[in-house]
C-alpha positions in Angstrom: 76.9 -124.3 147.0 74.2 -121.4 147.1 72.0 -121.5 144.2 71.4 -118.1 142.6 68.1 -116.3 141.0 67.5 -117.6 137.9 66.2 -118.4 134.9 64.8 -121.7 132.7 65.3 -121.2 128.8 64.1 -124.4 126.5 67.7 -125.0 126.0 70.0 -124.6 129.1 69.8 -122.4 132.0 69.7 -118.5 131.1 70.3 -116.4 134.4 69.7 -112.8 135.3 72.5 -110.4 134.6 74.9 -110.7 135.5 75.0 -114.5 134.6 76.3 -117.2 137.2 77.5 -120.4 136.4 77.4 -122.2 139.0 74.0 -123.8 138.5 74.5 -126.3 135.2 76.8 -126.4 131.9 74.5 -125.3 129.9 74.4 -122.0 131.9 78.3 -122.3 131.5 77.5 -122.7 127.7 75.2 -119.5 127.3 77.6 -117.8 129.2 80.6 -118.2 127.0 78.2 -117.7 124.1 77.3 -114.5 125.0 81.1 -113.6 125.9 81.3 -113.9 122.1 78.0 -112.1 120.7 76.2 -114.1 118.7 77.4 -117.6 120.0 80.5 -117.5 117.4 82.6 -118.9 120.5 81.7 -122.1 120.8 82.7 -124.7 118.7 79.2 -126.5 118.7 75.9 -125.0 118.8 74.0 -128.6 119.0 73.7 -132.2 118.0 70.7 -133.1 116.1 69.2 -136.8 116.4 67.5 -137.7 112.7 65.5 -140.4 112.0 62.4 -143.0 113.2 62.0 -144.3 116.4 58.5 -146.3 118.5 57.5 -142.4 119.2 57.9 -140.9 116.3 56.3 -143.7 114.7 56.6 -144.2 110.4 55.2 -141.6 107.9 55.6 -142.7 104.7 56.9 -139.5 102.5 54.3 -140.1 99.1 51.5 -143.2 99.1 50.1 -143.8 95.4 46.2 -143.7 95.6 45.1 -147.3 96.3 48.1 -148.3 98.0 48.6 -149.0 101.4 51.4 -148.6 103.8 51.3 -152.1 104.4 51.9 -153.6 101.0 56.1 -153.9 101.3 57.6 -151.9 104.5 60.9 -151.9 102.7 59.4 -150.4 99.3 57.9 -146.9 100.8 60.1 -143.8 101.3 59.4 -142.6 104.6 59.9 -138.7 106.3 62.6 -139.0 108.9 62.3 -136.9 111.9 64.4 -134.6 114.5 64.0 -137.1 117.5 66.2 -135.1 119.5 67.9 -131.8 120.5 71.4 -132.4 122.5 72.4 -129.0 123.4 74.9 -129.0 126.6 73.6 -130.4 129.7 69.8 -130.3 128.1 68.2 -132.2 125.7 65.0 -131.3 123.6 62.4 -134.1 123.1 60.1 -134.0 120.0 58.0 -137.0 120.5 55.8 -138.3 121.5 55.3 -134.6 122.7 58.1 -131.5 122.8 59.7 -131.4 126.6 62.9 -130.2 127.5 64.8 -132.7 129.7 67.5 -131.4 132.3 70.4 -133.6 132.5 70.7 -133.4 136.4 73.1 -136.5 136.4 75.7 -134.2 135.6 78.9 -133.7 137.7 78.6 -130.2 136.5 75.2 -129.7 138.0 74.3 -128.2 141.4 72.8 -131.3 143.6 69.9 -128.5 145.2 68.5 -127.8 142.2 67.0 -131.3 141.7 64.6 -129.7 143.7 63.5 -127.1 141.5 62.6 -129.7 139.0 60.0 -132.2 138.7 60.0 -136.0 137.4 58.0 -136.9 134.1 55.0 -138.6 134.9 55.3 -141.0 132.1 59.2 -141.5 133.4 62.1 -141.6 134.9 63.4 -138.0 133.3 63.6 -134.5 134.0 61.2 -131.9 133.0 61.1 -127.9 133.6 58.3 -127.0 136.6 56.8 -124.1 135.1 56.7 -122.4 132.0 59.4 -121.0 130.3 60.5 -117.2 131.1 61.9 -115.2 128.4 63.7 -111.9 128.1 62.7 -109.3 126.1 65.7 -110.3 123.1 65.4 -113.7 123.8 63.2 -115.8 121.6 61.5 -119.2 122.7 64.2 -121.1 121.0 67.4 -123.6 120.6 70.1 -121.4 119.7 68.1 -119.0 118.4 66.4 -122.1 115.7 62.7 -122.3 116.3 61.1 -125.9 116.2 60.0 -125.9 113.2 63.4 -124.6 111.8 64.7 -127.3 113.5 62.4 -129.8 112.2 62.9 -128.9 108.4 66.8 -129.8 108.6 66.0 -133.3 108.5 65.4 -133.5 105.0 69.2 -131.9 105.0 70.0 -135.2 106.7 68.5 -137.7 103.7 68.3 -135.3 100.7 67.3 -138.6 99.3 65.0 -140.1 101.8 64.8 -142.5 104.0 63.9 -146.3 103.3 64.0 -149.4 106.3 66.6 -152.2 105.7 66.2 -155.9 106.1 69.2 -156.4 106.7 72.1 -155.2 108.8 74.4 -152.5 107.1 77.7 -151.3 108.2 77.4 -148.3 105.5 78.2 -145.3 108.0 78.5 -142.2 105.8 78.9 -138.4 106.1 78.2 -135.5 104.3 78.2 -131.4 104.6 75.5 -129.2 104.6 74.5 -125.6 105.3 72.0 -123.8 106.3 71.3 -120.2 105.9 68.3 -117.9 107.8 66.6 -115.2 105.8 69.4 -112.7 106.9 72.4 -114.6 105.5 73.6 -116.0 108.7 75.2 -119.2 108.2 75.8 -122.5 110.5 77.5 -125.5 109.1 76.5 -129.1 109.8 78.1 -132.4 109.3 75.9 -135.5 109.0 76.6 -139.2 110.2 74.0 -141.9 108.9 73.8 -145.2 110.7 71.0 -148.1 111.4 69.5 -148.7 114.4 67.8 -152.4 114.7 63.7 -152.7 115.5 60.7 -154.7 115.8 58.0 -153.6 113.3 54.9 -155.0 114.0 51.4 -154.8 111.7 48.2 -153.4 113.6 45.5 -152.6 112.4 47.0 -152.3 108.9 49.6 -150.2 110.1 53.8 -150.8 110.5 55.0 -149.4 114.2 58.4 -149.7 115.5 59.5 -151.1 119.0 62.9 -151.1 120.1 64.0 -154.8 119.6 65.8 -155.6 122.7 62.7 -154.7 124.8 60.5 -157.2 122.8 59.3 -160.5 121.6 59.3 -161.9 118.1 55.7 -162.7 117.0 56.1 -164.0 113.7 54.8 -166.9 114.1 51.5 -165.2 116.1 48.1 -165.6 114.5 46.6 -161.9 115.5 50.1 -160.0 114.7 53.0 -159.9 112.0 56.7 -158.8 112.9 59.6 -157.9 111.0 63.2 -157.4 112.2 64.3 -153.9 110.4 66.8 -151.6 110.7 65.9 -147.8 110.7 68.5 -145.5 109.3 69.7 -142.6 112.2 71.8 -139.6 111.5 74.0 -137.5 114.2 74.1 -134.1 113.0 76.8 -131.5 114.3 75.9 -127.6 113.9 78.2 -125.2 114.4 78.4 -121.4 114.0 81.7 -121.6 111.7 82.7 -124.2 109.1 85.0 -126.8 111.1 83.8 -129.5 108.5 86.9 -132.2 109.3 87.0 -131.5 113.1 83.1 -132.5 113.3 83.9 -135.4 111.0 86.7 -136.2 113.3 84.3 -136.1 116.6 81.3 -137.8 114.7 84.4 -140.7 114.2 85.2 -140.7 117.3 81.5 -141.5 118.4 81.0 -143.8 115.5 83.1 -146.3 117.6 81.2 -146.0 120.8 77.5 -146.4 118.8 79.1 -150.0 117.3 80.0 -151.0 120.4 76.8 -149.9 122.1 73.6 -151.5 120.6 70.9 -150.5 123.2 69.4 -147.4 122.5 69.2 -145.7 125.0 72.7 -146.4 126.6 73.4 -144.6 123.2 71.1 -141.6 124.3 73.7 -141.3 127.7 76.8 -141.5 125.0 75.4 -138.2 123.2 74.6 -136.5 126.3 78.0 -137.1 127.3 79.9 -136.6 124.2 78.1 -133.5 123.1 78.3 -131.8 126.2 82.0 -130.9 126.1 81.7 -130.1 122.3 79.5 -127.6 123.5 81.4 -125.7 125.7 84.9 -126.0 124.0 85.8 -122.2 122.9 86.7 -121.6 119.3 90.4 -119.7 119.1 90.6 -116.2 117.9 92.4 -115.4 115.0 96.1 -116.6 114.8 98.4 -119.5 115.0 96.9 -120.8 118.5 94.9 -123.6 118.5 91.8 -124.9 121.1 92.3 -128.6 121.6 90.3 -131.3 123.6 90.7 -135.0 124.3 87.5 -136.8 123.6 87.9 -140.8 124.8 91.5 -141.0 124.3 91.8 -138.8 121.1 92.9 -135.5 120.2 90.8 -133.1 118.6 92.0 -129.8 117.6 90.3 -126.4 116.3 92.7 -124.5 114.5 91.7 -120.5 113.1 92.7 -118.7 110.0 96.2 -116.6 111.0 94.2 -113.4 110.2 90.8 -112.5 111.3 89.5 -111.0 108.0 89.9 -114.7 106.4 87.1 -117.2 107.0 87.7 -120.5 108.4 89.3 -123.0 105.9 88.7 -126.9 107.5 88.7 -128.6 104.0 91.3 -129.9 101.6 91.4 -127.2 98.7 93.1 -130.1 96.5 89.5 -131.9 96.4 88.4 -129.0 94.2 91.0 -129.1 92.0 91.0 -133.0 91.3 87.7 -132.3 90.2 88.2 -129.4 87.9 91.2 -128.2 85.8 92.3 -124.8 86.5 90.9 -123.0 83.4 87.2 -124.5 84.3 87.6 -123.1 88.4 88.5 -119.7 86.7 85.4 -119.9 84.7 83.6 -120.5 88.1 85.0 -117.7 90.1 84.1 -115.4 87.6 80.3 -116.7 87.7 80.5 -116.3 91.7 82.1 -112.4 91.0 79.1 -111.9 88.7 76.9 -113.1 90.7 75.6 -116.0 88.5 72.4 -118.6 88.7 74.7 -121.1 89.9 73.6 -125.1 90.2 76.5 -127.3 91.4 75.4 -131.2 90.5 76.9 -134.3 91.7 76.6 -138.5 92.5 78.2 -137.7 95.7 76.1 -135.8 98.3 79.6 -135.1 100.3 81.2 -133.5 97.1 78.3 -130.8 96.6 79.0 -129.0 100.1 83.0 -128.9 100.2 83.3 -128.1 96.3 81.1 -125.1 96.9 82.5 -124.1 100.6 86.2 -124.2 98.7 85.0 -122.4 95.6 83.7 -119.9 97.7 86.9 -119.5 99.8 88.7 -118.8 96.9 86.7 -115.7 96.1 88.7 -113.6 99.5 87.9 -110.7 99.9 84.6 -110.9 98.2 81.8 -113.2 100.1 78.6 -114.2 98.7 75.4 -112.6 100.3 73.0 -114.1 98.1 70.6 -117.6 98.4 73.2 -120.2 99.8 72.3 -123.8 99.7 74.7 -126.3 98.5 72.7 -129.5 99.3 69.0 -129.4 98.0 66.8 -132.1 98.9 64.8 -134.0 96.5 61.6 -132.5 98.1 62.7 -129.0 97.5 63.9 -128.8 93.6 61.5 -125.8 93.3 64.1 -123.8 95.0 66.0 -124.0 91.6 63.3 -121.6 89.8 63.7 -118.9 92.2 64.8 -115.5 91.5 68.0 -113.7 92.0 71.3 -114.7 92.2 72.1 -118.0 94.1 74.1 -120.7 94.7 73.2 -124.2 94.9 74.0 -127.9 94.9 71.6 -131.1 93.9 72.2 -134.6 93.3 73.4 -135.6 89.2 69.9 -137.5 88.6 68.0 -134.3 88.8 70.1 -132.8 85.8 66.8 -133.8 83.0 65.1 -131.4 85.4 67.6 -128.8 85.9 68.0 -128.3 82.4 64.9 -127.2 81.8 65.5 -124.4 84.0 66.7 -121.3 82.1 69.3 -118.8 83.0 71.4 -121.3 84.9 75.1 -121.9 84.7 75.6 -125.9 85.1 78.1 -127.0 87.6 79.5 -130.8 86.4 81.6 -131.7 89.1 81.7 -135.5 88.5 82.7 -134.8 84.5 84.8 -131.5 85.7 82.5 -128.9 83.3 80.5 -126.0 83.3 77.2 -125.9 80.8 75.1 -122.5 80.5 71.5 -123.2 80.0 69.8 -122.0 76.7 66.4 -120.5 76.6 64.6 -120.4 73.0 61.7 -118.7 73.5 59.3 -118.3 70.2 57.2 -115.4 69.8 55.3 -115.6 66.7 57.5 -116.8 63.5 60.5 -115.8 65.6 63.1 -117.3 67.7 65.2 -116.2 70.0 68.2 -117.7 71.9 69.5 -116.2 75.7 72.7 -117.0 76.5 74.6 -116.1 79.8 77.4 -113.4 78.8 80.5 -115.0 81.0 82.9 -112.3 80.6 87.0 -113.3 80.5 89.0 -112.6 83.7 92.0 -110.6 82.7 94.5 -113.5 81.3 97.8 -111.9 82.8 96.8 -112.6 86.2 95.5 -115.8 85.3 98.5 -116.9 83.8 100.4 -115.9 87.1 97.6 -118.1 89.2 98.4 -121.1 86.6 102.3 -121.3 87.3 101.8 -120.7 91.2 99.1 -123.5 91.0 101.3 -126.1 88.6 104.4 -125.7 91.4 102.2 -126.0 94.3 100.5 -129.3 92.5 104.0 -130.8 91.8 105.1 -130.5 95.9 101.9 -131.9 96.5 101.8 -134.9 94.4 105.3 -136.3 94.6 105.9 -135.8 98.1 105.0 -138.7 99.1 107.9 -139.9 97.3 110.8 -138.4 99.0 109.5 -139.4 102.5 110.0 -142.4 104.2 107.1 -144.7 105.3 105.6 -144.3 108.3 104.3 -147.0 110.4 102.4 -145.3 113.4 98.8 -144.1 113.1 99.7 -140.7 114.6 102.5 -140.0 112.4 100.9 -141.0 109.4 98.1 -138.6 110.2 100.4 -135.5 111.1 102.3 -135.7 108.2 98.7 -135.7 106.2 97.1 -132.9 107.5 100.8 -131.1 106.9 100.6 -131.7 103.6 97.2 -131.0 102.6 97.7 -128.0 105.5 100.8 -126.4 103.3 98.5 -126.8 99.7 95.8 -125.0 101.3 98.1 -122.1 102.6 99.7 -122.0 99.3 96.8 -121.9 97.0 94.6 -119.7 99.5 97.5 -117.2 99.1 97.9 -117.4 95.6 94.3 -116.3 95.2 94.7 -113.8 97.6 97.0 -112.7 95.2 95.0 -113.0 92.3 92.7 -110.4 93.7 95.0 -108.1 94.2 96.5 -108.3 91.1 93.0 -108.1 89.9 91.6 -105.2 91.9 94.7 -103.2 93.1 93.9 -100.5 90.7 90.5 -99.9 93.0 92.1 -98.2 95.8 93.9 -95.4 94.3 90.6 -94.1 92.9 88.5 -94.3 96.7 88.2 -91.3 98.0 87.7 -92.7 101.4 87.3 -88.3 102.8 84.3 -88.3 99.8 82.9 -92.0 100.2 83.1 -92.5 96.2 85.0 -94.4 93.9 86.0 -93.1 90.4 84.6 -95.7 88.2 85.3 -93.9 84.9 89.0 -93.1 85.8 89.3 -97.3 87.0 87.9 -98.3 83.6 90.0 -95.8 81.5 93.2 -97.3 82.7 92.4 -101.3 81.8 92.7 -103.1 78.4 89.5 -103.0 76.3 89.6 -106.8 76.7 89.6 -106.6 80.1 86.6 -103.9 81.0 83.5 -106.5 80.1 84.8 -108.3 83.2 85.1 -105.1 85.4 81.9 -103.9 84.1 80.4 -106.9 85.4 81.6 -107.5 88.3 81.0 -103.4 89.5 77.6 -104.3 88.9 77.2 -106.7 91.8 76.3 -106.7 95.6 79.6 -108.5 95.9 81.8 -105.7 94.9 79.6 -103.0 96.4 80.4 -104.4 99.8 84.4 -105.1 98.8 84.2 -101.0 98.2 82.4 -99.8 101.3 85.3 -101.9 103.2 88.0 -99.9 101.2 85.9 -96.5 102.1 85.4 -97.5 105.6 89.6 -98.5 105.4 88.6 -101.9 107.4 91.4 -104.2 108.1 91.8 -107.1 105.9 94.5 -109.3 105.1 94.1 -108.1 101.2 94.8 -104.7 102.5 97.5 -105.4 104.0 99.1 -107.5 100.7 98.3 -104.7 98.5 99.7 -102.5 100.5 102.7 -104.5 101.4 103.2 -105.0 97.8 102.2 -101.7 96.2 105.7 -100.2 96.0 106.6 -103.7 94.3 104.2 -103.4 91.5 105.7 -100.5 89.7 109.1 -102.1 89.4 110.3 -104.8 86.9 112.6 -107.5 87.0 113.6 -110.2 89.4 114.6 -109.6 93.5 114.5 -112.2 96.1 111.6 -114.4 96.5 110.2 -112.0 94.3 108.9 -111.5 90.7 106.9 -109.0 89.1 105.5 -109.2 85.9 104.7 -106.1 83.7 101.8 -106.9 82.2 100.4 -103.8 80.6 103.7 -102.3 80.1 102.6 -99.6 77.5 99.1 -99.5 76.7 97.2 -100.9 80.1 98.0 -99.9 83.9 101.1 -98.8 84.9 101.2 -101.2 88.0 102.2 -104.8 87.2 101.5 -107.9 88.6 103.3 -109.2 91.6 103.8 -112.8 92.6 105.5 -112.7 95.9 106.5 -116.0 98.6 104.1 -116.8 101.2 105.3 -115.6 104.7 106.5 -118.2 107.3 104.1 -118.1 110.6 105.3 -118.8 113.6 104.8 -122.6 115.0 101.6 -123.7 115.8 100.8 -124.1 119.6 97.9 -126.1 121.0 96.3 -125.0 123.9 94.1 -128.3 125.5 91.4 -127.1 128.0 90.6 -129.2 130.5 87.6 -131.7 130.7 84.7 -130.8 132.2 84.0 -134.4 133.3 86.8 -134.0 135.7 85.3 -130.7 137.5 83.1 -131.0 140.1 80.9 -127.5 139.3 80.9 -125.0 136.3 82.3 -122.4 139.0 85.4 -125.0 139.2 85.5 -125.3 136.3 86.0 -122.3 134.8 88.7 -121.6 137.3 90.5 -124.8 136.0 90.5 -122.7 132.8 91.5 -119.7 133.8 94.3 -121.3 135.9 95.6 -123.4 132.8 95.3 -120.5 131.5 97.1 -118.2 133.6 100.1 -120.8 134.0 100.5 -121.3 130.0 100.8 -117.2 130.1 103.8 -117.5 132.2 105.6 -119.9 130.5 104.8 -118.8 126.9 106.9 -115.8 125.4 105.3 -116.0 121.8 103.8 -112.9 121.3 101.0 -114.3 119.2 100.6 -117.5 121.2 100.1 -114.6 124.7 97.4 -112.7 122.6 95.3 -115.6 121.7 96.0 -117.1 125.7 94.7 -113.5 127.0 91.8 -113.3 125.4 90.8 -116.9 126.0 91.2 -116.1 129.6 89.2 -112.8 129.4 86.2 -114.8 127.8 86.4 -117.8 130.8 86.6 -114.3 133.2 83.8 -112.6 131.6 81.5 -116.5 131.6 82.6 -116.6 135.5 81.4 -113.3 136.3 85.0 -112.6 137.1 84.2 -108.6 135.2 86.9 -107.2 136.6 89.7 -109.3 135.6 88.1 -109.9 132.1 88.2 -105.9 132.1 91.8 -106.4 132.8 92.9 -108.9 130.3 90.8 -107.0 126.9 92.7 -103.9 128.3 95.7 -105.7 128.4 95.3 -106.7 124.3 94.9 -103.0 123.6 98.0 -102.0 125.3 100.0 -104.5 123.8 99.7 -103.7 120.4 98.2 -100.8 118.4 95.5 -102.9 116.9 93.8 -106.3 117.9 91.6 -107.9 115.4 90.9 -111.0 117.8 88.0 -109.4 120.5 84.6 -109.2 119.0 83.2 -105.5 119.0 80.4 -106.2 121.5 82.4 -108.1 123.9 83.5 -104.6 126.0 79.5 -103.3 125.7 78.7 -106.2 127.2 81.3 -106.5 129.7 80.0 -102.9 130.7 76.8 -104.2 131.5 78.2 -106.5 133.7 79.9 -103.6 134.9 77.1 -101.4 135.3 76.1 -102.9 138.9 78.9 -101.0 140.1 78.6 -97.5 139.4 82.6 -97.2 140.0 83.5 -99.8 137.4 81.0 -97.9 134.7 83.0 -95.1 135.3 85.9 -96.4 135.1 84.8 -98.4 132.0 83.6 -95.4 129.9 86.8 -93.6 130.4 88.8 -95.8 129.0 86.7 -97.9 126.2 87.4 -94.7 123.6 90.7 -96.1 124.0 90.2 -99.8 122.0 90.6 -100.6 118.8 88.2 -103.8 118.6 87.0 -105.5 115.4 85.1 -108.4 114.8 86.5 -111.9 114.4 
């Protein structure tokens, strides 16, 4: 196999343009991810490895003055650490030092590029030869997280901290978390915690770890003590969109291969293993396609919203309303649409992230753009007195101390309530009291939202009684994820619907020719009761970005459904699967509220890409996918299904350096349909950079790229 020009990033293998893949999976990796812009085509970005190990050694979090670490090793709170960076075939060491270790052991990897690398002195392992060439838009990072970035996501993993156990625990547990850079972007990480067992041993006053199966009990030794312990670990999954249950579902899976598997670093070779497929399987466009893989004998499956205006939903919507009554989540959508001080506190660290990612869903097609951070640890409760709008999450014990915070709204969600912090200044022999102004969301829409919900909760809670027992694992499991599938649909549409009902008198009054919305004429047609609410919520950041995508006439799947229902609005009365309401039938809006059946989409189909531990190079291996790929095109005749197909063969193309027929396939979406809404906007630019090494193709390219109609995902 000829070994191209290339490139060593900290992370994987980065080549000159164009990009080749034949040299490891991690260049396969980079090459998908920059098929998709951004990296938002890959399922996962990396696997984190939190905790203590003999390198890292133990740094106790806070030592009272005149006490020493080596009073009670299980008594002191200790900082856990990022050990390690899995990321495809490479994997980031933080201690004792930071070195990047290329996992030549691959199938996937090139055999003659062993000889580009050089063996770790202090080891058996892999390190990079020289230092590390950048690009001029590249940065010196993991997935575009710097070290220290990476470093301070820890804390994320044991908000709580981290304490050594004598004794041997079986209590694995997961919880959410997100984390959000200074420009809003988001990933989304899923956190396993388990023990690992060590030696500690005293010297020279001071507790280190050695990994026990590599060691000698000297307890009985006159010049040392030892200690069995057992040093909690997390496995952290980040990903670019919020696939919560899927990476709960892989972290599972590898859950049974860490039990069965005590030596550490035969654990190591599990990760590098597991993580690297994760790391390469494509996340499906918008639609009712689905990316699956099989990981040690199970099925994992991504599956995408059906429209690509609607963020990913992989959480069961009924959590959120077991927790709060209807009336009490209305009250918190209305402090999301005026941008409220929002604190969401909880016993259960799992709770804070999917209560807050749900709530949040529910707000379509508004999104928050403020501070984000629904798990904060104990060493960061300061971020609760910052300015501005925010929302964020914090264990129940710390509710003394968030009440002394003023201007906050109060999130309950283990009693179900919502409190508004009081502030009672005194100046002089005066007192004053601030209270938050919570304005009322219009009832009549409300009330719609209430009977939709109480049908939907009926289905959902007495099914189980109509159907018969079922006795295999898999069964059991499908019909689950049906039912909670067909309550999230349901509700998600119904508050689809509530926004529209809400905010369909908006449109009429964009003058999308002018760029400006008639506020005045909007407020003159609502109920008096109803324009503090309005007033509000045209205040915010929030609504100013819901307008500019009404100017700009985006597509969005609340377009469409006002649209689709516009004509609907200004009748009365009862039709099929139908039933409009008129609400403000003489003194508010002439347009009523409309309650309509959620459409049936077609059947799900599951497309399973093949494993790359079967392919002998990345070059095969991407022509295994383009192959499958190809051969599920012929025998499919699903419109949707062939859309989704195409473009997932375009991407593998484009990652091959196959330009041409990637050209081919994104051309293909365009003259299929009058609009796509699955291709990112940047994929053609840079497919014409691929192109630009053949002055023909440019040509060729530029003539016909004013032709597509490309959104992002």
């Amino acid at each position: 196999m000829k070994v191209e020009k290339y490139r060593v990033q900290s992370t994987c293998g980065v080549l000159d343009q164009p990009p080749r893949v034949d040299i490891s999976a991690g260049s396969l990796s980079l090459s998908l991810a920059s098929a998709a812009t951004g990296g938002k085509l890959l399922f996962i970005e990396m696997m984190l490895l939190v905790g203590m190990d003999n390198n890292s050694g133990l740094f106790p979090k806070e030592l009272e003055e005149g006490n020493s670490q080596t009073e009670d090793i299980f008594s002191i709170e200790y900082q856990p650490k990022v050990l390690d960076c899995f990321c495809s075939n490479t994997v980031r060491h933080f201690y004792p030092s930071t070195w990047d270790e290329i996992l030549l052991n691959s199938q996937t990897m090139d055999l003659k590029m062993k000889e580009k690398f050089r063996t770790n002195p202090t080891g058996n392992n892999i390190v990079m030869p020289k230092p590390v060439y950048f690009t001029k838009r590249t940065k010196p990072t993991i997935n575009q997280l710097s070290d220290e970035d990476i470093q301070n996501i820890a804390v994320f993993c044991f908000p709580d901290g981290a304490k050594l156990s004598a004794q041997r625990t079986d209590n694995f547990k997961v919880h959410y978390f997100v984390l959000t850079d200074f420009l809003g972007v988001r990933n989304y990480a899923t956190c396993l915690t388990f023990h690992r067992k060590y030696e500690a041993t005293k010297e020279r006053k001071t507790w280190k770890l050695k990994p026990f199966e590599k060691t000698k009990l000297h307890g009985n030794s006159h010049y040392t003590e030892s200690v069995i312990v057992y040093v909690p670990h997390a496995c952290a999954f980040v990903s670019t969109q919020p696939y919560f249950t899927v990476m709960k579902q892989c972290l599972s899976i590898l859950l049974n291969k860490i039990k069965l598997t005590k030596d550490i670093h035969t654990q190591n070779l599990l990760f590098q293993e597991f993580v690297r497929q994760l790391c390469i399987t494509p996340l499906p466009p918008a639609g009712t396609l689905a990316v699956g893989v099989h990981l040690s004998g199970h099925e994992v499956i991504l599956r995408p919203p059906h429209h690509s205006s609607i963020p990913v939903l992989d959480l069961s919507l009924h959590i959120v309303f077991q927790c709060f009554p209807i009336e009490t989540i209305i009250q918190i959508i209305t402090c999301i649409l005026t941008e409220k001080r929002i604190v969401f506190l909880s016993s259960n660290y799992a709770l804070l992230t999917i209560v807050t990612e749900s709530l949040c869903s529910l707000i379509y097609p508004f999104s928050w753009r403020h501070t984000y951070v629904p798990l904060v640890s104990d060493s960061h409760l300061e971020l609760l007195e910052a300015p501005g709008s925010f929302i964020m999450g914090c264990h129940l014990k710390h509710l003394p101390t968030v009440k002394q915070i003023a201007d906050l709204v109060m999130v309950n969600i283990d009693k179900g309530t919502i409190i508004v912090n009081e502030l009672e200044p005194i100046f002089g022999a005066m007192s004053y009291t601030y209270v938050i102004n919570i304005p009322m969301m219009p009832q009549e829409p409300v009330k719609l939202l209430a009977e939709v919900y109480e049908k939907v909760k009926f289905s959902f809670d007495f099914i189980d009684l109509e159907s018969p027992c079922r006795f295999n694992r898999k069964e059991e499991l499908q019909f689950r994820f049906q039912k909670i599938s067909s309550f999230n649909k349901r509700m998600q549409y119904a508050f689809v619907e509530l926004m529209v009902n809400l905010f369909r008198d908006i449109a009429p009054e964009c003058k999308a020719d002018l760029k400006c919305f008639k506020q005045n004429n909007f407020l003159q047609k609502q109920l008096p009761a109803n324009i503090p609410f309005y007033t509000e919520v045209m205040k915010t950041t929030l609504f100013q970005e819901f307008l500019d995508n009404i100017l700009s006439k985006k597509p969005s799947f609340w377009s469409e459904l006002e649209l689709k229902t516009r004509t609907l609005s200004r009748k009365s009365g009862f039709s099929q699967n139908v039933f409009v309401s008129n609400a403000h039938s003489m003194t508010g809006t002439k347009q009523g509220l409309v309650s309509t059946s959620i459409e049936e989409l077609p059947n799900e189909f599951i497309f399973f890409i093949p494993s790359i531990y079967n392919a002998v190079s990345c070059t095969e291996y991407l022509k295994d996918c383009i192959k499958v790929c190809t051969e599920k095109l012929q025998d499919c005749r699903h419109f949707s299904h062939r859309t989704s197909l195409t473009y997932l063969r375009g991407m593998y193309s484009y990652a091959g350096s196959e330009y041409r027929l990637a050209y081919e396939d994104l051309k293909n979406l365009h003259e299929s349909a009058e609009s796509i809404y699955i291709s990112p906007k940047f994929v053609l630019s840079n497919v014409a950079i691929s192109f630009s090494y053949s002055l023909s193709d440019l040509r060729s390219f530029r003539m016909c790229s004013h032709k597509f109609l490309i959104f992002v995902i």
